[in-house]
ROTI-478808 format. One line per field, with one value per residue (C-alpha): residue number from 1; residue in one letter; x, y, z. Coordinates in nm, 4 decimals. Last residue first. Layout:
BEGIN
nr: c(NUM;...)
rest: c(A;...)
c1: c(X;...)
c2: c(Y;...)
c3: c(Z;...)
This chain:
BEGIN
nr: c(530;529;528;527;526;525;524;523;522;521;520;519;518;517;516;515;514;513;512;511;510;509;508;507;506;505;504;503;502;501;500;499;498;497;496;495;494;493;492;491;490;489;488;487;486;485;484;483;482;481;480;479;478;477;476;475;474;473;472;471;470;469;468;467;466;465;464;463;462;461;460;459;458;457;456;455;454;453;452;451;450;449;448;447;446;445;444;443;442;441;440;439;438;437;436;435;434;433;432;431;430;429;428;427;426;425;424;423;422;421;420;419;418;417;416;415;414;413;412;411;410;409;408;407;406;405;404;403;402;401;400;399;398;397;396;395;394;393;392;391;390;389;388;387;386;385;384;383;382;381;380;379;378;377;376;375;374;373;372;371;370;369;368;367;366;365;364;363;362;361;360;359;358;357;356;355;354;353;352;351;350;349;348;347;346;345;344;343;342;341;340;339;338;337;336;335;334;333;332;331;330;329;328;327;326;325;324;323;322;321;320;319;318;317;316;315;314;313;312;311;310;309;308;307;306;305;304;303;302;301;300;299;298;297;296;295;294;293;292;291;290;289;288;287;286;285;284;283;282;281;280;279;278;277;276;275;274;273;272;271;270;269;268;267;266;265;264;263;262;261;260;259;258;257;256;255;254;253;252;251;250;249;248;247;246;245;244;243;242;241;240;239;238;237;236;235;234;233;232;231;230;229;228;227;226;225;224;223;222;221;220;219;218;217;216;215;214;213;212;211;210;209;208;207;206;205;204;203;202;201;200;199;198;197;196;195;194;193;192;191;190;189;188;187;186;185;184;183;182;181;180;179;178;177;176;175;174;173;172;171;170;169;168;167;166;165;164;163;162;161;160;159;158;157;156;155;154;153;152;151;150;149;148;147;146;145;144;143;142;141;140;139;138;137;136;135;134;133;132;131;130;129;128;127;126;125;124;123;122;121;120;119;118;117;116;115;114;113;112;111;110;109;108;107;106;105;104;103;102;101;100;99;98;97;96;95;94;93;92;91;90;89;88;87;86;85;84;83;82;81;80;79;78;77;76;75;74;73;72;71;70;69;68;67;66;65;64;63;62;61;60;59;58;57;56;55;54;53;52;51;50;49;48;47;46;45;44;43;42;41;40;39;38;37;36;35;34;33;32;31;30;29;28;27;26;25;24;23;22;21;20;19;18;17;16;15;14;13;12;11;10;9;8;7;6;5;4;3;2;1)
rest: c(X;X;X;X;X;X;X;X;X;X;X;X;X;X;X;X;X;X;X;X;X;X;X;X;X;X;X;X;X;X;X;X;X;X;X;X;X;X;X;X;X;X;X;X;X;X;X;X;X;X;X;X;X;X;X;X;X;X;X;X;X;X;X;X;X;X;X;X;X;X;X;X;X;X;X;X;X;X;X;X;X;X;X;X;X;X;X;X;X;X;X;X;X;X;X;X;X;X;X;X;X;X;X;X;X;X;X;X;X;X;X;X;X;X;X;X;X;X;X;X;X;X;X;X;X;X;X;X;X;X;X;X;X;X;X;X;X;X;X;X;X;X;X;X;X;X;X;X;X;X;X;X;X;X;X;X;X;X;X;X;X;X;X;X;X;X;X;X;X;X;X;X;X;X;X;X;X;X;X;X;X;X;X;X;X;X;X;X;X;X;X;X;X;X;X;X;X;X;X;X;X;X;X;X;X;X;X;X;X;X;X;X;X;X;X;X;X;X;X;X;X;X;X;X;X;X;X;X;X;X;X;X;X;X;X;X;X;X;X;X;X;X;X;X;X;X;X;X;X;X;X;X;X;X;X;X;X;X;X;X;X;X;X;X;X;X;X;X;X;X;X;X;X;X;X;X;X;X;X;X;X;X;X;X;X;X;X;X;X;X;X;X;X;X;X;X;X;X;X;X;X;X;X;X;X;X;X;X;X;X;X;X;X;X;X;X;X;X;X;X;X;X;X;X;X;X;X;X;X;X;X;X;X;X;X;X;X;X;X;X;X;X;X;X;X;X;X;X;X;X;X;X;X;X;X;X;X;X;X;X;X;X;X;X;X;X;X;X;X;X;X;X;X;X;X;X;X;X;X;X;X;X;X;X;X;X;X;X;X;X;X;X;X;X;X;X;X;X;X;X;X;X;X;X;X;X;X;X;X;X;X;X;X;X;X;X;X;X;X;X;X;X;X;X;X;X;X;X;X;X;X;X;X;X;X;X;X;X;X;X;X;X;X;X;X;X;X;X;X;X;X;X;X;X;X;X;X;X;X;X;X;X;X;X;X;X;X;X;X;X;X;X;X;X;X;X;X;X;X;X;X;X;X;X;X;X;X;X;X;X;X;X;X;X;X;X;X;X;X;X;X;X;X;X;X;X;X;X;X;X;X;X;X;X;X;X;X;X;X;X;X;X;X;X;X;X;X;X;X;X)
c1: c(0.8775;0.8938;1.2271;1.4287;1.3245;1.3003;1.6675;1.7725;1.6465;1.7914;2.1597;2.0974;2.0927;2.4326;2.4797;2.6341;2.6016;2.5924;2.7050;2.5323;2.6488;2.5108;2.7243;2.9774;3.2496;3.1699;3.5459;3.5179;3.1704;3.4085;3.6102;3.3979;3.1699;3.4845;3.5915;3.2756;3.2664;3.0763;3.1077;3.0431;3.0708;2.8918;2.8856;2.5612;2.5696;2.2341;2.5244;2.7045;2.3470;2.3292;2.6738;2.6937;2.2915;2.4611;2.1656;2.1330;1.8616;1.5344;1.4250;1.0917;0.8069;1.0516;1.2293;0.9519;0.5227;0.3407;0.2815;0.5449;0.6019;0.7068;0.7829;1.1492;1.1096;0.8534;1.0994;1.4284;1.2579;1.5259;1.8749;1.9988;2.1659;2.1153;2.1440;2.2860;2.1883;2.4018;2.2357;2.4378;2.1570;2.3044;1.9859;2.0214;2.1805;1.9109;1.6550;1.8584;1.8666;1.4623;1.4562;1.5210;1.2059;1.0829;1.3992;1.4917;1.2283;1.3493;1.7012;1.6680;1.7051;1.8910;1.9149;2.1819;2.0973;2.3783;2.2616;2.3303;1.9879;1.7861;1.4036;1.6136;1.7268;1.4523;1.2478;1.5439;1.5778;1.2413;1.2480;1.5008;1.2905;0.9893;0.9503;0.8542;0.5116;0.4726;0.1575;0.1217;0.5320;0.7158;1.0113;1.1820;1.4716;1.5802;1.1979;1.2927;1.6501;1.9106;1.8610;2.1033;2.0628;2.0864;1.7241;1.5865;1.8179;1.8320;1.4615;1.4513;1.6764;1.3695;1.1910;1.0519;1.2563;1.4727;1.5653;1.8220;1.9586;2.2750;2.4246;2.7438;2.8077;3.1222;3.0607;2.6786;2.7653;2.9723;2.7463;2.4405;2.6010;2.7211;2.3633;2.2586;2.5535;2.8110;2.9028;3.0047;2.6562;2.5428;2.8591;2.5951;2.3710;2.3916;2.3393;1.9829;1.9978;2.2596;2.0369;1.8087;2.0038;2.1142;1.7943;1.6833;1.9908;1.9197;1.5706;1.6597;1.9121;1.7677;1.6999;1.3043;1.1474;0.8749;0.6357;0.3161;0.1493;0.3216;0.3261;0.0108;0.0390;0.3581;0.1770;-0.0804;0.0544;0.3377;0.0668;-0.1784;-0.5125;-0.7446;-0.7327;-0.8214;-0.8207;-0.7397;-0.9526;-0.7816;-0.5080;-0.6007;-0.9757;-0.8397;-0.9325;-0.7540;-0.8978;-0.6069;-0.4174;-0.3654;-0.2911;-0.3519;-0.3066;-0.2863;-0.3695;-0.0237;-0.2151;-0.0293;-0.1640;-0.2408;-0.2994;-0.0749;-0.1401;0.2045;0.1809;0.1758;-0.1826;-0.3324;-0.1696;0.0056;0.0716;0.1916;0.0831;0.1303;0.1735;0.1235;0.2594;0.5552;0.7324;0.5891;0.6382;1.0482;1.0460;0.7542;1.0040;1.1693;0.8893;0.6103;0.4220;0.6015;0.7677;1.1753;1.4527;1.4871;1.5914;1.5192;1.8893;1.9496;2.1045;1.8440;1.7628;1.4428;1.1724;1.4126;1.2504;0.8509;0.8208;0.9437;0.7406;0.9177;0.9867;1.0248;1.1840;1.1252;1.4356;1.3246;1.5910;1.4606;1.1032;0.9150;1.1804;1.1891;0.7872;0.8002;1.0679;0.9172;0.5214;0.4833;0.6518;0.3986;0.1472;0.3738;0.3980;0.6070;0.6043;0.5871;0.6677;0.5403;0.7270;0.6261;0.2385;0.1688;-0.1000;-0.1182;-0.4827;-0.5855;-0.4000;-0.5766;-0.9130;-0.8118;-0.7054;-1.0489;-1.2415;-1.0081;-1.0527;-0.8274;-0.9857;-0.8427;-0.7227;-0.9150;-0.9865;-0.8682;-1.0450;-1.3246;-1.1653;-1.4396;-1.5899;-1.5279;-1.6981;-1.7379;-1.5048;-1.1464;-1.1749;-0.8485;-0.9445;-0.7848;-0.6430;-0.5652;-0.3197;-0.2573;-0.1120;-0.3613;-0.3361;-0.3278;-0.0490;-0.3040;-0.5738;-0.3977;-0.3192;-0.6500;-0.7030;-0.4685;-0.6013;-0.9368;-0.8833;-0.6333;-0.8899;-1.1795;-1.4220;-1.2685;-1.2760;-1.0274;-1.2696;-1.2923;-1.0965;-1.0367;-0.8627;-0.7143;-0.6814;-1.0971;-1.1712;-0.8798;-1.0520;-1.4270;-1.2891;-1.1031;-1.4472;-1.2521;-1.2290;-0.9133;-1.0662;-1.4765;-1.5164;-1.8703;-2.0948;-1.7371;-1.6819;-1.8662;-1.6976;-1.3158;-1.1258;-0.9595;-0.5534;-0.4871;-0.3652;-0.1677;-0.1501;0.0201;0.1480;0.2774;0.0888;0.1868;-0.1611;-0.2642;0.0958;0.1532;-0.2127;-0.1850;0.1508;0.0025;-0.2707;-0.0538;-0.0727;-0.4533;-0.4018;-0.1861;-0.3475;-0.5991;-0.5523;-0.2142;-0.0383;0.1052;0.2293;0.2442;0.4207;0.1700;0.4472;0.6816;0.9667;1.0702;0.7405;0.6380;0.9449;0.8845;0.5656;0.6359;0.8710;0.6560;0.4319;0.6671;0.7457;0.4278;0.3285;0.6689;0.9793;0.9963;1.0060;1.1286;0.9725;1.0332;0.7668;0.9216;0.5851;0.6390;0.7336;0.3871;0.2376;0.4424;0.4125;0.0134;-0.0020;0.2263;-0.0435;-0.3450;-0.1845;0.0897;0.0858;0.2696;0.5296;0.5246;0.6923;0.6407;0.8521;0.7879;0.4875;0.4513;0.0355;0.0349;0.2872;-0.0140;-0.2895;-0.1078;-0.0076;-0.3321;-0.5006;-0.2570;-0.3710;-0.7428;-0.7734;-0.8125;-1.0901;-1.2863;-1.5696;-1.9068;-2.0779;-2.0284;-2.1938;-1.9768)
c2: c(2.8179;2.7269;2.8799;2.8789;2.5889;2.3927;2.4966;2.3846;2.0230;2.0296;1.9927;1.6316;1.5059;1.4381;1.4698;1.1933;1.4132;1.1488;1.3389;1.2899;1.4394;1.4724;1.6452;1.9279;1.7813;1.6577;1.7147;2.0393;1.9155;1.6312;1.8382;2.1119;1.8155;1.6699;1.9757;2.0068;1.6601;1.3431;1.3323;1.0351;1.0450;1.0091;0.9847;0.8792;0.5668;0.3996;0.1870;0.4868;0.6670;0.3491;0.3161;0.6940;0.6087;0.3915;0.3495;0.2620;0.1155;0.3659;0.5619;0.7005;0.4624;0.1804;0.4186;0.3565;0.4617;0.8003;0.6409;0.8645;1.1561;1.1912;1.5789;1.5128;1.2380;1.3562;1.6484;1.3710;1.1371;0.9364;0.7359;1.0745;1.1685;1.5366;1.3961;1.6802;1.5913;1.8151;1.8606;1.9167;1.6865;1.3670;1.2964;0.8966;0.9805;1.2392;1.0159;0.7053;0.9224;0.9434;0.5858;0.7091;0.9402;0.8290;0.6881;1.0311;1.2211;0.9757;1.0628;1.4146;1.6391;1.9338;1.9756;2.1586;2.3172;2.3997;2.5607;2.3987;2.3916;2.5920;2.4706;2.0573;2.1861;2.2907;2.0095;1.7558;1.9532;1.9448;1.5673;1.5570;1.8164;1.6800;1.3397;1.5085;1.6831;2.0294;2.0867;2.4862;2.5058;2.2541;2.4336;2.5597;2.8281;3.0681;3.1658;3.4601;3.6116;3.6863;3.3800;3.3995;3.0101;3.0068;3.0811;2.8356;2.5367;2.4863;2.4493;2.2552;2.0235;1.9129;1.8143;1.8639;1.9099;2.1731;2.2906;2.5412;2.7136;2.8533;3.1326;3.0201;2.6544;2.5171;2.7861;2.6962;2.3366;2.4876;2.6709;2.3730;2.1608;2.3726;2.4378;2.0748;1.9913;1.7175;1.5207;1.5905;1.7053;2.0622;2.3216;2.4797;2.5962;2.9362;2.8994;2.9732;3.2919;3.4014;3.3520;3.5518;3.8306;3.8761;3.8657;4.1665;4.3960;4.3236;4.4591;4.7303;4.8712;5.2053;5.2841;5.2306;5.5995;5.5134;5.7932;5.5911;5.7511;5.6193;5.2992;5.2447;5.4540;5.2118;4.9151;4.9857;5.0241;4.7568;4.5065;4.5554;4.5664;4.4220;4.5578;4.3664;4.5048;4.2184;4.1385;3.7921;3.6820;3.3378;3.4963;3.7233;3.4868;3.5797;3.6922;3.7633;4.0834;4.1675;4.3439;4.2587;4.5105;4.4140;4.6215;4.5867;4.3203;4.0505;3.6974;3.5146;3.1826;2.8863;2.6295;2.7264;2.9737;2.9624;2.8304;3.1754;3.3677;3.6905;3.8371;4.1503;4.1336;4.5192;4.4568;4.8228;4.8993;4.6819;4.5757;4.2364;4.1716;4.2579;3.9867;3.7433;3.6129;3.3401;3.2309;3.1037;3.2668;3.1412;3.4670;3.4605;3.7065;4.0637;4.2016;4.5940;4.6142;4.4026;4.0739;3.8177;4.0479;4.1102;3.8874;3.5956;3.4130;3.4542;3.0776;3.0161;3.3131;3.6592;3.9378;4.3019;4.6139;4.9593;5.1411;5.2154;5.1881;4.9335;4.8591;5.0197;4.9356;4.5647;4.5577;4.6142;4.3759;4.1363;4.1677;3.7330;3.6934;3.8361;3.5848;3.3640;3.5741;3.9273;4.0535;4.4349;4.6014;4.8995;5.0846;5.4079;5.4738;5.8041;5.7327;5.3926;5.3339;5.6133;5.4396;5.1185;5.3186;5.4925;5.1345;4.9851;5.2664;5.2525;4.8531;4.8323;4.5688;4.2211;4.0565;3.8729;3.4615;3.2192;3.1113;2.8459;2.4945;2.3517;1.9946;1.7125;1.6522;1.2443;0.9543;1.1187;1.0338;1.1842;1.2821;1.6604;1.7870;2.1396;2.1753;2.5225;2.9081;3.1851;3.3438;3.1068;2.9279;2.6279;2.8433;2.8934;2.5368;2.4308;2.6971;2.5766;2.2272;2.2932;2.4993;2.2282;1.9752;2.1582;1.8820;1.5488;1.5168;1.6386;1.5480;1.7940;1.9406;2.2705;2.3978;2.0857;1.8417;1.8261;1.7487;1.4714;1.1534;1.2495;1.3708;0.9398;0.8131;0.4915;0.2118;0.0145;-0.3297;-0.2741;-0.2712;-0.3316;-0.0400;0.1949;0.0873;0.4378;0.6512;0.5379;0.3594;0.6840;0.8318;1.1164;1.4664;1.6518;2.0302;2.2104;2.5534;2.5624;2.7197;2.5240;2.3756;2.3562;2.2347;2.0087;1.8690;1.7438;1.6012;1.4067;1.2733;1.0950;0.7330;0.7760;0.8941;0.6160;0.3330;0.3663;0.5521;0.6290;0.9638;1.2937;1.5735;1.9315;2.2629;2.5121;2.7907;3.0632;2.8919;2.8229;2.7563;2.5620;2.3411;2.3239;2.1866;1.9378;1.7456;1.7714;1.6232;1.3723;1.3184;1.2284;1.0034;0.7723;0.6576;0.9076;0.9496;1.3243;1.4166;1.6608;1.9206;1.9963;1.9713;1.6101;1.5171;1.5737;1.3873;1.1425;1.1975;1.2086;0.8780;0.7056;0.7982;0.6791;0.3442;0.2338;0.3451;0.6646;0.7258;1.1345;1.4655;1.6446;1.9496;2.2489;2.4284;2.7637;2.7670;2.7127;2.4376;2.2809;2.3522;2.1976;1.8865;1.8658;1.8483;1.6102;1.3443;1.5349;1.3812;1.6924;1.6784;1.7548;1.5181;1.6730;1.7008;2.0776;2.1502;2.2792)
c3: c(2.6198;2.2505;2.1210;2.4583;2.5897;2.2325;2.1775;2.5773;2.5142;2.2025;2.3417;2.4469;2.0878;2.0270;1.6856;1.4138;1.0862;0.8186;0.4849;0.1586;-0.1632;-0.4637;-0.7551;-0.7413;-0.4888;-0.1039;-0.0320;0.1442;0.2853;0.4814;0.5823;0.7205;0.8959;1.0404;1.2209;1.3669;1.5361;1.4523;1.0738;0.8278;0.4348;0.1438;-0.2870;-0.3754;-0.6348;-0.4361;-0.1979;-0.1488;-0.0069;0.2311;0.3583;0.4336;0.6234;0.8451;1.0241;1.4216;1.5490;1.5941;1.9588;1.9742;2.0507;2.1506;2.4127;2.6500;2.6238;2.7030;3.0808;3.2012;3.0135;2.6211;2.4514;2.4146;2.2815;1.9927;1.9024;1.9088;1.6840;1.7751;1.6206;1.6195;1.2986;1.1635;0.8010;0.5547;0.2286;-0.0599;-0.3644;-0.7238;-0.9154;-1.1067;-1.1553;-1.1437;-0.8182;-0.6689;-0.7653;-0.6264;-0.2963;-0.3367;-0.1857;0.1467;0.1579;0.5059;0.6542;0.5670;0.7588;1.1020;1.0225;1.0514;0.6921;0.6360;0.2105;0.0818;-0.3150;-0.5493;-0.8355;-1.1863;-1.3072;-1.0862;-1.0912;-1.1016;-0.8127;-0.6013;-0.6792;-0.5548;-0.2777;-0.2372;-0.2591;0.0597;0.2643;0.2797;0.4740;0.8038;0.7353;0.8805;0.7694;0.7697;0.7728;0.4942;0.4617;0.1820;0.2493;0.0387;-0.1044;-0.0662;-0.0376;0.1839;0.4574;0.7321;0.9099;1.2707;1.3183;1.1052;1.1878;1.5310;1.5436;1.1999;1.3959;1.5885;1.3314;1.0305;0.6949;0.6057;0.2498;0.1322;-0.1746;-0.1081;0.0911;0.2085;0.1599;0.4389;0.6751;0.6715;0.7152;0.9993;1.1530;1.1161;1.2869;1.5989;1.6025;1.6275;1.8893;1.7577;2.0912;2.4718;2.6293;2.6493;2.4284;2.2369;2.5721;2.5299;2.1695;2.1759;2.4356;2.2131;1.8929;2.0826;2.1384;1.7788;1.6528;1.9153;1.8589;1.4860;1.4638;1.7196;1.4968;1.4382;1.7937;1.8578;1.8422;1.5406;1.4994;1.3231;1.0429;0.7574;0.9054;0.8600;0.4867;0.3890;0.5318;0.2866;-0.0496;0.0054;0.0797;-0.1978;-0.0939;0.2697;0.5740;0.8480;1.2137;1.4924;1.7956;1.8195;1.6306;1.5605;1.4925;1.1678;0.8865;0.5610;0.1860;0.0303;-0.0683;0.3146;0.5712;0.9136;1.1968;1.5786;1.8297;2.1283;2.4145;2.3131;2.4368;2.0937;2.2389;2.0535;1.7598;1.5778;1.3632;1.0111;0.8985;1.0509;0.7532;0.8064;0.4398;0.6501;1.0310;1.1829;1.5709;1.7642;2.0569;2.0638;2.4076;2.4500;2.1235;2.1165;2.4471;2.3162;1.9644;2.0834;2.3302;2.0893;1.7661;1.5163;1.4104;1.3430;1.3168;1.4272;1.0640;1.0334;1.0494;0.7354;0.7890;0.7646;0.3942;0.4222;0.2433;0.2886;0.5517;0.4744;0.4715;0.8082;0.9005;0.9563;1.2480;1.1198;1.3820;1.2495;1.1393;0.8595;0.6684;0.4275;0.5419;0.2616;-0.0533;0.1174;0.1104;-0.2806;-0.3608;-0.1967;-0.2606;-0.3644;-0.0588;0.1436;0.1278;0.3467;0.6570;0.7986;1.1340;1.1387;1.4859;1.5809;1.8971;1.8892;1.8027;1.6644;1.4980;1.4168;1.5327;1.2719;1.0328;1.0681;1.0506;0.7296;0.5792;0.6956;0.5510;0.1899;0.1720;-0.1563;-0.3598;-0.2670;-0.5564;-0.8110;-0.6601;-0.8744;-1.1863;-1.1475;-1.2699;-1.5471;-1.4815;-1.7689;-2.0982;-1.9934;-2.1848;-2.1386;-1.7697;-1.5891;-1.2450;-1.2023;-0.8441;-0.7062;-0.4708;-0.3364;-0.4128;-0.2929;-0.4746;-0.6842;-0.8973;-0.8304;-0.9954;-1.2828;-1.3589;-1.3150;-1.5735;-1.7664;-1.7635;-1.8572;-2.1592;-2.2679;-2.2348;-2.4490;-2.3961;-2.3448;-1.9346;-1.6775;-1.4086;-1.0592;-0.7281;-0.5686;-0.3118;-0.2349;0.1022;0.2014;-0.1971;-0.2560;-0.1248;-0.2411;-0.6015;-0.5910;-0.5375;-0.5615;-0.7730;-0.7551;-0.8721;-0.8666;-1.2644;-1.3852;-1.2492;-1.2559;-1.6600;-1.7990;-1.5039;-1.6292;-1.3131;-1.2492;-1.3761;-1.1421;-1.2619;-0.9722;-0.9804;-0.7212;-0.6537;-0.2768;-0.0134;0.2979;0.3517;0.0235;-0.1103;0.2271;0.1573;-0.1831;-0.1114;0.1763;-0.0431;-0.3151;-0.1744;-0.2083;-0.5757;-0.6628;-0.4620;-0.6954;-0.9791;-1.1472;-1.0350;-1.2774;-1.0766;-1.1630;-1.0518;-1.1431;-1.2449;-1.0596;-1.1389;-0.7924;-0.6327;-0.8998;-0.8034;-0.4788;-0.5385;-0.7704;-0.5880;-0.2889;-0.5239;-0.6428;-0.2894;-0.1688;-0.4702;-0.4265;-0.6146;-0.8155;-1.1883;-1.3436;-1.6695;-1.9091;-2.0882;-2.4848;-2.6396;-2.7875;-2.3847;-2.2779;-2.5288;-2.4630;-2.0554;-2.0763;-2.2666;-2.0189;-1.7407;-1.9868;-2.0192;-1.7382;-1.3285;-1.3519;-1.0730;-1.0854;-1.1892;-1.4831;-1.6088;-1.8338;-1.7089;-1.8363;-1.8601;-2.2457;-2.2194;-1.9606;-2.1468;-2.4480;-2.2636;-2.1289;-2.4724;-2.6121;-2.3358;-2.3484;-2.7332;-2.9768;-3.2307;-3.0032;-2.8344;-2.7880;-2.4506;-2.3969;-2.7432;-3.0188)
């Protein structure tokens, strides 16, 4: 059949068989009538749900955390127009944070755009710089086309990838994703050769490596070597392991166990997770990899490319480690002393105080943070066992996440309880998406660090940067709110109360107003970020 030829097969059926073909078994999205509802029935007659939003951005973030759950493209379905535009953010939290993304747009059809000016867009143009790859879902061989987009959102590396629905031109074909790394065998002997016989290596842990967990915990377990993590590498160790030293983001928490390594050995280290700060150890530094990555963030460092577990086992292999066996810990547990020195600042609900006892109250459950300064009394504080424990949107680091990951999250774990830590200035952002949660029924707990401020942006503002009115908000009863969209809530302004009030919260949502006094963040931010 010629590439111009129509199948038999019309692309809305078409993508819902690529899509059943490529695992995918839930939708996400705000669809905008005709070709959108198409999709979803045809969708639906192959056993893929679908969850309606009440925005673009979080039905991708939606998406996204879901894919990165269930191991699949998570996938988002958008009108044109305002739909796609509206949907941009999402796009670039997945490509940016790594999350497996596929949004199919509805377009003012290519044979009407000489005629038809209402909601036309170069809607490719809009999505290229924010996706890793972008083209039409056309009529020829749709379901080829959409698992491979599908594929090549799943990665590696893991992104957005967007499809323009136009079921009257053949369409563009997805390239597949990028094989993995060859083992560089020069680079890995010159690696070792800089390990040899170095004392003090420490391994910091990023993104990429999650998908090499179980293989990089049988390497690191005992040891003995200290191992710093990403946001979105928590979990790879076990926070309570002895290797475990806690948090990499490339500020102050981590300089004093940096300062004394040797040698810095960067596993699935990606220059999107850091924050935008010199690289000012002089210890080599060591990147391995399974992905192509750019080395300049961390300046003169050696690349070796293969499969992670393979190759920090040989680098470390030939490096004679003498730190005591718990140095990980001794170094984790310091800092979070140095953080909490300060718990008791001001006479309200501190942040970290907060977070203890909603982790008292949960245990080790499913957990998403949104940006902001609580995420910095958050991350450290909060034991994570496995990967992919906590969801966080890092390489962006868009407020406005957290609440429809949750909602992601949960629907990937049916009957899992998922807590979602949220500041009020990210809720006001997503506040609609607690009639989601509601009509749902999901077992997700919001937790609403309450400020009336975007505390992180406060706390950065000098004279001349503007008065209160650029950071402070009126007061929200957000309890009032959630009950009034059928979530169950409650208001806390001590410790005690927060316990209580979780104790009550049930199986099903849950919101609880956290009224904190800010003042103690000043000391967090001093201690994390220098």
């Amino acid at each position: 059949m010629s590439p111009g030829s129509h199948t038999s097969v019309s692309p809305a059926v078409g993508l819902a068989d690529g899509l059943h073909a490529a695992g995918v078994r839930r939708l996400f999205g705000m669809p905008g009538g005709g070709p959108n509802l198409e999709m979803i029935g045809a969708a639906a007659e192959r056993g893929i749900g679908f969850t309606l939003a009440h925005g673009e951005t979080a039905a991708c973030v939606m998406a996204g955390a879901y894919g990165l759950l269930t191991g699949t493209a998570g996938t988002a379905l958008v009108t044109r127009g305002p739909g796609l535009t509206s949907a941009t953010n999402g796009l670039a939290q997945a490509t940016l944070d790594r999350s497996p993304l596929l949004l199919v747009s509805d377009c003012v059809p290519g044979g009407q755009r000489a005629r038809i000016a209402h909601q036309r867009l170069d809607q490719l143009a809009v999505a290229a710089p924010v996706t890793l790859w972008n083209g039409t879902l056309g009529h020829h061989d749709p379901a080829a086309t959409v698992a491979a987009a599908a594929a090549l959102a799943a990665g590696p590396p893991s992104g957005a990838v967007h499809l323009d629905y136009d079921p009257g031109v053949p369409g563009d074909v997805p390239p597949p994703p990028a094989p993995p790394a060859a083992p560089d065998r020069a680079a890995l002997q010159a690696a070792t050769t800089l390990a040899a016989g170095r004392r003090r290596p420490v391994v910091v842990l990023g993104v990429e490596a999650v998908a090499h967990s179980a293989a990089l915990r049988r390497v690191l377990a005992g040891s003995g070597i200290p191992v710093l993590t990403t946001y979105q590498a928590t979990g790879v160790l076990d926070a309570q392991a002895p290797e475990s030293a806690g948090l990499f983001t490339n500020a102050a928490l981590e300089r004093p166990l940096l300062e004394r390594a040797d040698l810095i050995v960067g596993v699935g280290l990606d220059p999107v997770e850091p924050v935008p700060a010199g690289w000012v150890y002089d210890a080599p530094t060591v990147l391995l990899t399974a992905t192509e990555v750019d080395p300049a963030y961390f300046g003169s460092a050696t690349v070796v490319d293969g499969p992670p577990a393979e190759t920090l086992a040989a680098v470390l292999g030939a490096c004679a480690p003498g730190w005591p066996g718990d140095a990980g810990q001794r170094h984790r547990r310091a800092r979070l002393a140095d953080l909490a020195a300060g718990s008791r600042d001001g006479a309200g609900l501190h942040p970290i105080d907060l977070v203890r006892a909603v982790h008292d109250s949960t245990g080790d459950v499913q957990l998403t943070v949104d940006a902001g300064a609580h995420m910095l009394a958050t991350m450290p504080f909060w034991p994570v066992t496995r990967p992919h424990g906590i969801l966080i949107s890092n390489g962006l680091a868009t407020m406005g996440y957290a609440l429809p990951a949750a909602i992601g999250a949960a629907l990937a774990r049916p009957g899992e309880q998922v807590v979602c830590l949220v500041g009020d200035g990210g809720l006001g952002m997503t506040l609609m998406e607690l009639e989601t949660l509601a009509r749902l029924a999901l077992p997700v707990t919001v937790v609403v660090f309450d400020d009336t401020a975007l505390s992180l942006i406060e706390l950065k503002q000098r004279a001349g940067q503007g008065d209160a009115g650029a950071v402070r908000f009126t007061p929200v009863d957000f309890a009032a709110v959630a009950a009034a969209m059928g979530v169950p809530a409650a208001v806390a302004d001590d410790a005690g109360g927060v316990r209580a009030a979780l104790a009550r919260a049930g199986d099903g949502p849950f919101l609880l107003d956290a009224r904190i006094d800010p003042a103690g963040y000043r000391h967090i931010i001093e201690v994390s970020r220098g």
